[in-house]
C-alpha positions in Angstrom: 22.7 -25.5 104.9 19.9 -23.4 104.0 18.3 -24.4 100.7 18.5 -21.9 97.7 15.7 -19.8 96.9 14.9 -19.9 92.8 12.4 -19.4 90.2 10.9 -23.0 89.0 10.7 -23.7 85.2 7.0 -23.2 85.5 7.1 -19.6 87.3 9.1 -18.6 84.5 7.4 -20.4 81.3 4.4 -18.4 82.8 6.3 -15.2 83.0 7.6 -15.7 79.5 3.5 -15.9 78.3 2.7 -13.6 79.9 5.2 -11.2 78.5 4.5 -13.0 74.9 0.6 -11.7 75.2 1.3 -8.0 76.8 4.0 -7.4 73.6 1.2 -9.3 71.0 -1.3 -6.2 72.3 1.2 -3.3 72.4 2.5 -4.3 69.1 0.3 -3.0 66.8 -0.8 0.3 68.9 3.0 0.7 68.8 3.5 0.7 65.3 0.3 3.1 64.5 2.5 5.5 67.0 5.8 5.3 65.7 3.9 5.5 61.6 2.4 8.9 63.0 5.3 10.2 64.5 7.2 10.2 60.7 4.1 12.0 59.1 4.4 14.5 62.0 8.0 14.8 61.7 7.6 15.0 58.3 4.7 17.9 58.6 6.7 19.8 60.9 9.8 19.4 58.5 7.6 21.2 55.4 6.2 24.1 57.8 9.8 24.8 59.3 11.2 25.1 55.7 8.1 27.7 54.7 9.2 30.2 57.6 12.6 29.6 56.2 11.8 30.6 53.1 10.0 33.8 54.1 12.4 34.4 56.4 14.9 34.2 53.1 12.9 36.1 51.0 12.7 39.1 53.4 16.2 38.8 54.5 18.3 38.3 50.9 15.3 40.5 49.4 14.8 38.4 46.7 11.8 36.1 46.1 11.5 32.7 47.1 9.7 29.4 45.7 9.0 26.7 47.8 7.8 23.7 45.2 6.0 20.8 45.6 6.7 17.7 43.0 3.5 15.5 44.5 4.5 13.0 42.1 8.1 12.1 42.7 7.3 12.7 46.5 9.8 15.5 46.6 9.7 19.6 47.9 12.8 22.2 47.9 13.3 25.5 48.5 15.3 27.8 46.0 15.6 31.8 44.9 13.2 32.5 42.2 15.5 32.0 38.8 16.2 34.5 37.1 18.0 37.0 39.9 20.9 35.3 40.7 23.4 33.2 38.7 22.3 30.5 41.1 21.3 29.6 44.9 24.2 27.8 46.6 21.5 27.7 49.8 18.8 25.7 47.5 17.7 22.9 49.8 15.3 19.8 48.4 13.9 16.7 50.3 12.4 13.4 49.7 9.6 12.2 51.6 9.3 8.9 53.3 8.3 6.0 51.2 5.1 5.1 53.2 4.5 9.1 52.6 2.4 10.8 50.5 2.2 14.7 49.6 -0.9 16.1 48.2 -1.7 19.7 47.2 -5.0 21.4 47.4 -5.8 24.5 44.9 -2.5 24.2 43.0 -1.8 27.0 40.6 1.1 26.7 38.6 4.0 28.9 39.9 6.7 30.3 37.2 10.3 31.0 39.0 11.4 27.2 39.8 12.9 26.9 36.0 9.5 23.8 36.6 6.1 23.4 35.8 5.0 22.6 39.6 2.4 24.1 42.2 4.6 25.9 44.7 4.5 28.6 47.7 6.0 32.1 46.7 7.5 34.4 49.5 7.6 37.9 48.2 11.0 40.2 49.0 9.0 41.4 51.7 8.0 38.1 53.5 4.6 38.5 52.1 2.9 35.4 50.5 2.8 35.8 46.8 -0.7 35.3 45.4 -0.1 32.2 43.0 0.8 30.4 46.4 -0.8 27.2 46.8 -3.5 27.6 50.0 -2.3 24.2 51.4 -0.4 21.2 51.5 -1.6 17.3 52.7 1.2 15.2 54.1 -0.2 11.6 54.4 0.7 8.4 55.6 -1.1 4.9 55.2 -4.8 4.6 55.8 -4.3 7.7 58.4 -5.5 11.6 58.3 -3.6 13.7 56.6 -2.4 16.6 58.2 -2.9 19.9 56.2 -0.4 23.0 56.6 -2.4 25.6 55.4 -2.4 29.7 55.4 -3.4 30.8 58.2 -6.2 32.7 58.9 -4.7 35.9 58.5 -2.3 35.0 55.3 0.4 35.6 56.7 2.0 32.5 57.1 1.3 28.8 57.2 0.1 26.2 60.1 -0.5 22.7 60.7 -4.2 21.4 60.9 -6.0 18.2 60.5 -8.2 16.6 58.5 -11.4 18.3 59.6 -10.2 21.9 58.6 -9.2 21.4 55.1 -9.1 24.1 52.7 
């Protein structure tokens, strides 16, 4: 009778510390990553809902408000009041809790029935002129990511920290 190859208690105590100290070091770069990804998400969330919103406005021909509560950590889209009885396709989110939403030269914009800075989409798809020139989503101690107009003011794009409008 052959006898049985095994691991010894040892070989895998010193297995199990290892793996302890390789997880003790990827931890925390781990959780930075996975933190970034939800401001990204969240980033790429607000610039989707702006080309839906021109895309809206140029479509139904009828102006749309994209507005921006910084306070309550909230944003929607909606018709600007005042040509329809009311917008069945009105969307509003809620960022995060570990988020934060800034906006940089805020106007306030009439047509959300609220005193808030928003983005106007003319009936045309053009940007209206009250439109806020951007938009800081932030997370933690990290960068903020900007959308912004674009260089052209046509539309808006994501940027970081070091071109901020």
């Amino acid at each position: 009778m052959r006898p049985r190859r095994a691991f010894t208690l040892i070989e895998l105590i010193l297995v199990m510390a290892l793996l302890t100290v390789v997880i003790g070091i990827a931890a925390p770069k781990l959780s930075k990553f996975f933190r970034g990804r939800t401001q990204d998400a969240e980033a790429g969330r607000f610039l989707s809902l702006t080309h839906y919103g021109q895309s809206r406005a140029a479509s139904e021909g009828v102006p749309m408000t994209l507005w921006i509560d910084a306070r309550n950590g909230t944003y929607g889209l909606q018709q600007q009041t005042g040509y329809t009885d009311g917008d069945r396709k009105a969307v509003d989110f809620t960022l995060d809790k570990a988020l934060q939403i800034e906006v940089a030269n805020a106007p306030k914009s009439a047509g959300t029935g609220r005193d808030l800075p928003a983005i106007r989409f003319m009936p045309d798809g053009t940007l209206g002129s009250t439109s806020v020139t951007g938009v800081s989503i932030k997370e933690g101690e990290t960068q903020p990511l900007w959308i912004v107009q674009s260089a052209n003011g046509l539309n808006y794009e994501i940027q970081d920290q070091k071109q901020k409008p």
